[in-house]
C-alpha positions as CSV (number, residue, x, y, z in Angstrom):
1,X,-23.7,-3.9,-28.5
2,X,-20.1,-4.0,-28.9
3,X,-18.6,-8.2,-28.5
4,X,-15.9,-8.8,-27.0
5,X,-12.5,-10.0,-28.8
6,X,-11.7,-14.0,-28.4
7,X,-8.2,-13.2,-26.5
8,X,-10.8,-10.8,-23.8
9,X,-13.3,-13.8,-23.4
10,X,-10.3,-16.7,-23.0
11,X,-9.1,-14.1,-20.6
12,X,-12.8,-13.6,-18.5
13,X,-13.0,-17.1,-18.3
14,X,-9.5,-18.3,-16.9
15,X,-8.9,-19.2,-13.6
16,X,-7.5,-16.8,-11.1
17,X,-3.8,-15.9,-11.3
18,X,-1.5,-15.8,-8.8
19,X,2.4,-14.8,-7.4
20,X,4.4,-15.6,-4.7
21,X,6.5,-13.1,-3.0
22,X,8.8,-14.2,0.0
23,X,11.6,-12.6,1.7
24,X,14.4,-14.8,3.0
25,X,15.5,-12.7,5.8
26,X,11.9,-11.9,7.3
27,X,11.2,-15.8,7.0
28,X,14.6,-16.4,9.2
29,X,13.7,-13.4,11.8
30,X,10.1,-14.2,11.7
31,X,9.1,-17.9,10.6
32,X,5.9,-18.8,10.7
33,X,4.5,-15.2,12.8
34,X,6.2,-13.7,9.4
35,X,2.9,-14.3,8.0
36,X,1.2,-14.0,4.9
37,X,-0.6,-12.0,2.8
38,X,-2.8,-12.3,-0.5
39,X,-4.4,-10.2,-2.3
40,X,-7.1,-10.5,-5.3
41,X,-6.4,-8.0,-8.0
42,X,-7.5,-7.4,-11.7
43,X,-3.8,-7.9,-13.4
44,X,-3.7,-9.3,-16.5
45,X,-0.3,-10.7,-16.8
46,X,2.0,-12.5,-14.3
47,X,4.6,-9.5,-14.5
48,X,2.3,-7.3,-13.5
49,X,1.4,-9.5,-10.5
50,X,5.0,-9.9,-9.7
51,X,5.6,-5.9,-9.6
52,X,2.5,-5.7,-7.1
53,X,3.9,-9.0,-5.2
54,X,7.6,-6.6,-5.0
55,X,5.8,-4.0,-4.0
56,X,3.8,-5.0,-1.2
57,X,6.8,-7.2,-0.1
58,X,8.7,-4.0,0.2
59,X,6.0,-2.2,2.4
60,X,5.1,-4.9,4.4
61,X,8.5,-6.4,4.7
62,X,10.2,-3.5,6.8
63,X,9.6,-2.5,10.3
64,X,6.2,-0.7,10.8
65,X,5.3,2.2,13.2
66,X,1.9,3.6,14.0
67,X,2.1,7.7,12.9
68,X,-1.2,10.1,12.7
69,X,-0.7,12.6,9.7
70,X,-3.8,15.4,9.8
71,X,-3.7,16.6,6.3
72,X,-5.9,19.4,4.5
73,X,-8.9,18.2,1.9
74,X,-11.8,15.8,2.4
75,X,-10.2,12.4,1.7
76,X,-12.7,9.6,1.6
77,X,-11.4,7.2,-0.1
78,X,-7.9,6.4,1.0
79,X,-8.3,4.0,3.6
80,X,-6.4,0.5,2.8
81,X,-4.6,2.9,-0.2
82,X,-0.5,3.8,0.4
83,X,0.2,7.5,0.4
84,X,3.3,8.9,0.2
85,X,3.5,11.6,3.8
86,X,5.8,14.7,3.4
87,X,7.9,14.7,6.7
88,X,10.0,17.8,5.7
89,X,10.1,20.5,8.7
90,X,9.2,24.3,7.5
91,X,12.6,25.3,9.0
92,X,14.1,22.6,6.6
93,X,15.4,19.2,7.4
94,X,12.9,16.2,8.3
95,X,11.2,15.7,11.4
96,X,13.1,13.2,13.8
97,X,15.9,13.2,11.4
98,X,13.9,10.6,9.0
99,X,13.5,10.3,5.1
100,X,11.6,13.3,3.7
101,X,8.8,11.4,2.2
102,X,7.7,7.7,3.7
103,X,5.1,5.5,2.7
104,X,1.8,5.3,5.1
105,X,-0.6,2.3,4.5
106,X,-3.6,4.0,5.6
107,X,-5.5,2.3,8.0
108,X,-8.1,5.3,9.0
109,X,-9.2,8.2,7.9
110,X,-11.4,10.6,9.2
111,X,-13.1,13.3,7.8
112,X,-13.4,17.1,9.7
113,X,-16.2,18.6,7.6
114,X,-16.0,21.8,9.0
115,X,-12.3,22.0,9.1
116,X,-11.8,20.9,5.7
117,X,-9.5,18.3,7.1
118,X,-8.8,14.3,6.6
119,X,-7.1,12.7,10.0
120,X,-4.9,9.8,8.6
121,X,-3.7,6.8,10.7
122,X,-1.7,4.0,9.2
123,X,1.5,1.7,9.6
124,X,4.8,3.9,8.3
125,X,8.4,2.8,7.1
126,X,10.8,3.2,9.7
């Protein structure tokens, strides 16, 4: 069986990282019913966790609408992920005059076995 370098072990054995991410403006607006969020993850290095700490900031730091998306494929596997949703209309242009392509934190998703089809709920980007 194959051992693990020192540097790995040090790194299985240290304590739990983590990174603060805070927007000024959404404290001001908000205060305390800003709230906050943390999240466990398996990044190794504190710029990593600062990327992921951006990110989420800029997802969860905009204003959020509810928006149902029924898409084609059996998705199990996407609920709590972000997917990017194509808005574009057939005729061209975007649907309500939005961005072409906004993030969706997926909060449900529900299969259609027969229809081949995955129902998606989640919080957009306005």
């Amino acid at each position: 069986m194959a051992e693990a370098s020192v540097d790995r072990a040090e790194y299985l054995r240290s304590a739990e990282r983590s990174v603060t991410a805070t927007d000024a403006t959404l404290r001001g607006r908000w205060g305390a019913a800003a709230g906050d969020t943390a999240q466990s993850t398996p990044l190794a290095t504190e710029a990593a966790a600062t990327a992921e700490a951006a990110r989420q900031l800029a997802l969860l730091g905009s204003v959020m609408a509810e928006d149902q998306v029924l898409i084609e494929g059996i998705w199990w596997d996407l609920e709590g992920q972000v997917v990017a949703i194509d808005y574009r209309a057939p005729g061209g242009g975007t649907f309500f005059g939005g961005a072409a392509t906004v993030a969706m934190l997926v909060t449900r998703a529900r299969v259609d076995l027969n229809a081949g089809t995955t129902l998606l709920q989640g919080l957009i980007q306005l």
